[in-house]
N, C-alpha and C positions, 0 to 999 in steps of 0.2 A: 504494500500500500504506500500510495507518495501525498503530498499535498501539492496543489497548484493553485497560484497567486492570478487570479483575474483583475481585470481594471473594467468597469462598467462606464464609459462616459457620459456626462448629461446627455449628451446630444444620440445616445442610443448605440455608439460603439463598443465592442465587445470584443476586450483583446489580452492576451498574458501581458501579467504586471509584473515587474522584476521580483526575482524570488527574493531580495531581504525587504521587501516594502511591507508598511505595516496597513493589518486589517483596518478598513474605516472610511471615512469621507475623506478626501485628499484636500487640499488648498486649493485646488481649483472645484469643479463639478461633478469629480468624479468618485466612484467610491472600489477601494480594491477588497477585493474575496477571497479569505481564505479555506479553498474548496480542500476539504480532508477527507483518508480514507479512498483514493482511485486509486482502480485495481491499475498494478504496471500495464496489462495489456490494453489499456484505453489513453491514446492519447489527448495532447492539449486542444485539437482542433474538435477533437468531440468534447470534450468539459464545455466548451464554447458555445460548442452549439445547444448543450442542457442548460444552460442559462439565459439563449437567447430563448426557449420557448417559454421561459418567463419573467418574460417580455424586459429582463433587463434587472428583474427584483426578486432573485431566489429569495425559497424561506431560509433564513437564518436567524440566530443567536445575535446577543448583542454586541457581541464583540466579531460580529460580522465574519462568524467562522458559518459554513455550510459543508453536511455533509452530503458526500456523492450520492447516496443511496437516496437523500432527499429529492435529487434532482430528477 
C-alpha cells in the first residue's frame, strides 16, 4: 500500500501534488489530498480519475487524508 498527494485546483484541475506537500487548503485555491492505502498495482493516473468522479470533493477526514477504498 503507498499514499499519493493530489492537488484539487479551484478552477477544477486535478493533478499529483509533490509528495512532501502538506494535506489542506494551499495559499492559493487549491486544496492537496492525502489519498492513503492504494494498492501498488493502481497507479497515479487512476487515483485521479476516483476523484474526478467526485466532482473535485472526495469524502475525507479533517485533516484532508482520504482513503482509496472511499473513492
Amino acid at each position: 500500500m503507498s499514499t499519493v498527494m493530489i492537488k484539487v485546483a479551484g478552477e477544477g484541475l486535478v493533478e499529483k501534488a509533490h509528495r512532501l506537500a502538506d494535506p489542506g487548503p494551499t495559499s492559493g485555491s487549491s486544496i492537496v489530498y492525502e489519498v492513503q492505502n492504494v494498492p501498488e498495482d493502481v497507479d497515479t493516473d487512476a487515483v485521479i480519475a476516483a476523484i474526478k468522479k467526485h466532482k473535485g470533493e472526495p469524502p475525507h477526514n479533517a485533516a484532508y487524508e482520504v482513503d482509496f477504498t472511499a473513492l
